[in-house]
N, C-alpha and C positions, 0 to 999 in steps of 0.2 A: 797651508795646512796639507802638508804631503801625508798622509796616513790610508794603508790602504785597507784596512781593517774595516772601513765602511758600518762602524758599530750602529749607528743611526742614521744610516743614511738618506731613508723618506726624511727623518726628523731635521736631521742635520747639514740636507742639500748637499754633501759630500764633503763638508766641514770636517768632518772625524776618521776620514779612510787614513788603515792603519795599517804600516808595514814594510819593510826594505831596506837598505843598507848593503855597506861592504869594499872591497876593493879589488882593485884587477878589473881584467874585464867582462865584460858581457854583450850576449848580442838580444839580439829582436825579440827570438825567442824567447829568451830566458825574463825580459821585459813585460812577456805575453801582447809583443808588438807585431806578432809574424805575421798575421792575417792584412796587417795595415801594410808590411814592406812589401805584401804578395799581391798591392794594390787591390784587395776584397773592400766590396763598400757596404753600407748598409742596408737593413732588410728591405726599404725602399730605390736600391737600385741606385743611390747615390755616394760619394767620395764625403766623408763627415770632414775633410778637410777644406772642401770646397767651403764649408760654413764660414771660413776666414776672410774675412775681403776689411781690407784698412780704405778701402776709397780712395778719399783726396786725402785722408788722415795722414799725419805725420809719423805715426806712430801705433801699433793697435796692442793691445791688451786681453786674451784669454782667460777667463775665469769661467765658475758653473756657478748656472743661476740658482741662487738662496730664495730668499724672503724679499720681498718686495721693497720692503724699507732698507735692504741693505743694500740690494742693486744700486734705488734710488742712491742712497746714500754714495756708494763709490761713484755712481754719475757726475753726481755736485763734485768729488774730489776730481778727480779729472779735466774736468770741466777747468776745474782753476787752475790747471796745471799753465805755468807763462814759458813754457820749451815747446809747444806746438800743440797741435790738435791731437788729441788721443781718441783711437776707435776702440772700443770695450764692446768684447763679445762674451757675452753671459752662455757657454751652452747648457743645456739640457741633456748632451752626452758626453762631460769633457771629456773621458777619460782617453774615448774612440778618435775627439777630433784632436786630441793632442798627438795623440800616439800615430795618427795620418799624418799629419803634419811636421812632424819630426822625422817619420818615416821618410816623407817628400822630398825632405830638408829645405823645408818652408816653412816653418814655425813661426808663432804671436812672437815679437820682440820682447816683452815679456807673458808667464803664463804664471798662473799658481801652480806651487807644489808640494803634496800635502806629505810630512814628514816622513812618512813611511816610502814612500818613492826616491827621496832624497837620495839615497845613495844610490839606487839604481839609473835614475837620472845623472846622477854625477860619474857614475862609471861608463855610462854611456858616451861619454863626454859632449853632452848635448845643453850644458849647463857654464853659461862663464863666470867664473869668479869676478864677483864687484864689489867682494868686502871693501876694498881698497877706495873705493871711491863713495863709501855711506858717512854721509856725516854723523859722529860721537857715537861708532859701537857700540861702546862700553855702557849706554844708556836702555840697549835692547837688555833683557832679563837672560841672564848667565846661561838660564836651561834651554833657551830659545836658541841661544848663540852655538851653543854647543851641538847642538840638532843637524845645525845647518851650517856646520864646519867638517872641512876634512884634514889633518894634520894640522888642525889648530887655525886653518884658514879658512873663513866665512865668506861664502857663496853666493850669499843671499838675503836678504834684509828679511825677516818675521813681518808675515803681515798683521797677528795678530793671535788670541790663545783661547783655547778652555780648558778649564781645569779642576778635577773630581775634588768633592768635598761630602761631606754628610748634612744629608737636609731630612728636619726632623719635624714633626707636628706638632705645632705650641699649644694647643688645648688637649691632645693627649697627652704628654710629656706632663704639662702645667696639672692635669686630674688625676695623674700618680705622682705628682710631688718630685719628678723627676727634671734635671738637668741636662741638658746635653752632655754623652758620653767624650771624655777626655782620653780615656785607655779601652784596650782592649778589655780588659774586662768587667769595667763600666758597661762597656757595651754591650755585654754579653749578659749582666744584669739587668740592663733598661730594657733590652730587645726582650727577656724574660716575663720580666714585669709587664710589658706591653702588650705581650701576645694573649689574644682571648677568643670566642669562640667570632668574632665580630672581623678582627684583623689578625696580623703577624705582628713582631716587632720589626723587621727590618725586613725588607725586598732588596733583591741584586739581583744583575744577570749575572748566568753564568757562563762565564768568559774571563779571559786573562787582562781585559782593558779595563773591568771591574774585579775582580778576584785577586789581579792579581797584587791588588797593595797590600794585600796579607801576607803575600811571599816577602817583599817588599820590606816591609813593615816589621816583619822577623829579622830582618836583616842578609835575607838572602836574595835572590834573582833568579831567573830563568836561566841567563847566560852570566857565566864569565867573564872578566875581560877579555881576556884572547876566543870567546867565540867559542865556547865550548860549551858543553852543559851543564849548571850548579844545580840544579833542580832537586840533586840529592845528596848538599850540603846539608848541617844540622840546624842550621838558619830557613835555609827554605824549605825542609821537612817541619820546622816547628811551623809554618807560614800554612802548608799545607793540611796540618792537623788542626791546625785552627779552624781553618775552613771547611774540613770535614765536620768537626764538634756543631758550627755552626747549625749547618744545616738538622745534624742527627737528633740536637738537642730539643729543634723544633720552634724555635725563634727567629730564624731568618728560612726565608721563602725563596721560589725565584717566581718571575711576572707568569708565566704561563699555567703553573699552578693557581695562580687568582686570578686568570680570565683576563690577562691583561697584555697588549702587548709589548710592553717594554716596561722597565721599573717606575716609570715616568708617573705612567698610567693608572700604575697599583696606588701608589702613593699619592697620585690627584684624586681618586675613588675611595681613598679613605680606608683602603686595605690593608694599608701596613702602614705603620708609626713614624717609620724612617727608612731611609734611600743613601746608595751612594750614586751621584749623578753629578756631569759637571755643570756651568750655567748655563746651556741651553735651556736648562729645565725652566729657566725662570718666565721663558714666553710661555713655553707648554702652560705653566700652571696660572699664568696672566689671563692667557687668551681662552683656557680649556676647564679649569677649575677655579675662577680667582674667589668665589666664597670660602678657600683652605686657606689659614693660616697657617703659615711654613716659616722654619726658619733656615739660615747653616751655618753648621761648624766646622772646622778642622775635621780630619779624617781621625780618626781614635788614634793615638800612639801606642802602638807595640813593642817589643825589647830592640827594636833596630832602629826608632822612630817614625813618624808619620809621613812617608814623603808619597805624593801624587803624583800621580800620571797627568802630564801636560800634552793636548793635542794641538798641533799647529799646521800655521799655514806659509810658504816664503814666497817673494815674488820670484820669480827666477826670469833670467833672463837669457836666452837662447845663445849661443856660443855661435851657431850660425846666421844671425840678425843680419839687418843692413846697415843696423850702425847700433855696435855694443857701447858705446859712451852715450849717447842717448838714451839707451833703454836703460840703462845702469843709472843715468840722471832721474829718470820718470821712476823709477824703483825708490833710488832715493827720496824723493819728493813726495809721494806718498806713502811713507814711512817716518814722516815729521810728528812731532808730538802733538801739535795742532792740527792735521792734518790728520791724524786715526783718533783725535779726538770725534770731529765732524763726525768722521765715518761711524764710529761706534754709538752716536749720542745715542739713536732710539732702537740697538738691540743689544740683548748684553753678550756680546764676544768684547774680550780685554784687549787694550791695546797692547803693545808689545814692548814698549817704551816707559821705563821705571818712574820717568819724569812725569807721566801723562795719569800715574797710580792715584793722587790725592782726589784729582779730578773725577775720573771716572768715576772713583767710589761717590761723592759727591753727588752724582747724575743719577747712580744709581744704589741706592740706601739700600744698605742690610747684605752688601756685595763683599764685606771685608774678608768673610773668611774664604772665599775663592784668591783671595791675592796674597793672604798670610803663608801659604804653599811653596806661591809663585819663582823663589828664590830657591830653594831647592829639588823643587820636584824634577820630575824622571820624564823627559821624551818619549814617548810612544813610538819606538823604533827599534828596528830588528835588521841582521842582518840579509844582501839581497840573497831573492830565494829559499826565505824561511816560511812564504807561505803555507805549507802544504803541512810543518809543522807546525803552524798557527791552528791551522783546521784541526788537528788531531790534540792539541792542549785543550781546546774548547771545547772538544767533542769529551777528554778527557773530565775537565771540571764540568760540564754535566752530569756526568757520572757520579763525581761523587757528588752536587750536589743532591741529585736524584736517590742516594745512597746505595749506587748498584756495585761499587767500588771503594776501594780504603784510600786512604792517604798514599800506604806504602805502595798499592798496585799504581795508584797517580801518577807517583813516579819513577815508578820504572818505566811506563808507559809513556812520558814525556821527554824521559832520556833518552826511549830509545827513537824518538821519534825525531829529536835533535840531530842525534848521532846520523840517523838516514839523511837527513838534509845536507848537514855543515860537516857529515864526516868525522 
């Protein structure tokens, strides 16, 4: 999951950082790796690279520490791996000991990389391609494959996905005689009907990792193909006036207006009717509200269709290793369909693998409409160095959901904010 968007990051142990891409090259800086090549350590006085040691291991593994059960969980995979000892080091600050590390040109033999980094990492050239040696690609899901390709060549195996849908409340919805919304303006009538002096109809942040499947959805984008700004095509302006009408009409909210920290939250408190959120949500509302009855759907279809944002994660394995056929075999191997079955049984991140789809749902009831997406949805990725105009779209759709701003000042404002970055 190379994303550096970081949308939940407490929630999501750094499962959803979002943002990167592109081609040519790059250096340190441009990375935000310069402090690491300038050998600066951490506030306590130490090298976050130093946190690496494989031991007598044959092999070690970089990832950042999640949820307990999942750790556990990749432990047990490992563990079974029959090409040698694996050392797994879970940090607590990947982002630092990777970026030391690589610096070093010491890196984990493999490390996670959350999609947003992906091309940064690949222009770096600090990433070896080992499409060539994963056994039956064509079994990873097409929007995963793509993420983690460059000119059509896969880099990297998907460790695994989440993926936005709409999760709605079955005894509201059921006490207005209401369905789950199918279209946009289904939605736009149930979130109506729902809103009372008690809740909203619908909660969202406001942000482009949520917002933006209405651009989406119109049939427009942020970018281009060539990289350039579409923001103020007639696709992604109708995307944009949607989401204005939204908020103006008075039926969808965002979490900070209800006291809440993130959409999750609103919609476990019973504050609003309906969410768009991906499966993380499903431990939040397990382990933090399980007296809500919740359901989900499909993301509403707009005139361009329904398609999600998919967040991911790849193993990647270091171009500088001590031996890239090895780490390229242990990538593969845990990336078998029995093998991210294990891993995913007790939290719901999906496995990556179309073979492993009957099952999981299976494990996990009432999951279907996260995987109905899965086939076409949108990568969570941008090109490198679009940060800064990431900050300023977000900052933008606050705006207007705040309603301090129109659609059309949106995007002007986001174009010109593209134009700064990508030229």
């Amino acid at each position: 999951m190379k994303t550096t968007l970081r949308v939940l990051a407490s929630m999501l142990a750094l499962s959803l950082v979002l943002v990167a891409c592109g081609n040519g090259d790059v250096d340190l800086e441009d990375l935000g790796m310069e402090d690491a090549a300038n050998g600066d350590t951490d506030e306590d006085g130490e090298d976050p690279a130093d946190e690496l040691d494989a031991g007598d291991a044959d092999l070690l593994l970089l990832g950042w520490s999640a949820s307990p059960a999942e750790n556990e969980a990749l432990q047990g995979v490992l563990d079974g791996y029959p090409g040698g000892d694996v050392a797994l080091t879970l940090s607590s600050d990947f982002e630092a000991t990777l970026r030391a590390s690589l610096a070093a040109g010491d890196p984990a033999d493999v490390f996670y990389v959350d999609s947003s980094q992906f091309l940064n990492l690949h222009r770096e050239g600090v990433l070896a391609s080992v499409g060539d040696q994963l056994d039956d690609v064509d079994d990873f899901y097409e929007p995963l494959r793509e993420t983690f390709s460059v000119d059509g060549e896969l880099y990297c195996p998907p460790k695994d996905f989440s993926i936005l849908a709409l999760q709605y409340n079955v005894s509201m919805l059921d006490e207005a005689g209401l369905e789950p919304p199918t279209t946009w303006e289904e939605l736009a009538e149930a979130a109506e009907a729902l809103t009372t002096d008690e809740h909203v109809g619908l909660v969202v942040a406001p942000e482009l990792a949520r917002l933006g499947v209405f651009i989406n959805g119109a049939g427009g984008s942020v970018l281009a193909d060539d990289e350039t700004s579409n923001i103020t095509s007639p696709e992604s302006m109708e995307g944009l006036e949607f989401i204005e009408r939204m908020f103006a009409e008075g039926w969808a909210d965002i979490p900070s207006n209800l006291d809440a920290g993130w959409a999750g939250e609103a919609f476990g408190q019973e504050r609003a009717a309906m969410t768009i959120e991906g499966n993380w949500i499903i431990g939040a509302m397990s382990g933090e509200f399980p007296e809500v009855e919740y359901g989900a759907a499909p993301l509403p279809e707009g005139p361009g269709g329904n398609p999600a944002y998919v967040f991911t994660v790849c193993y990647g394995v270091a171009a500088d290793g001590d031996d890239v056929d090895a780490a390229a075999d242990l990538a593969n191997y845990i990336t078998q369909r029995d093998q991210m079955l294990d891993f995913t049984r007790d939290f719901p991140v999906i496995p990556s693998r179309a073979s492993a789809r009957d099952e999981w749902v299976e494990n996990n009831p009432g999951t279907e409409a996260y995987l109905e997406a899965a086939d076409t949805a949108i990568g969570w990725q941008f090109p490198a160095g679009f940060t800064p105009a990431l900050d300023e779209i977000n900052s933008v759709l606050q705006g207007l959901a705040e309603g301090s701003i129109d659609a059309d000042t949106a995007a002007e404002r986001i174009d010109a904010a593209i134009g700064d970055v990508l030229g």
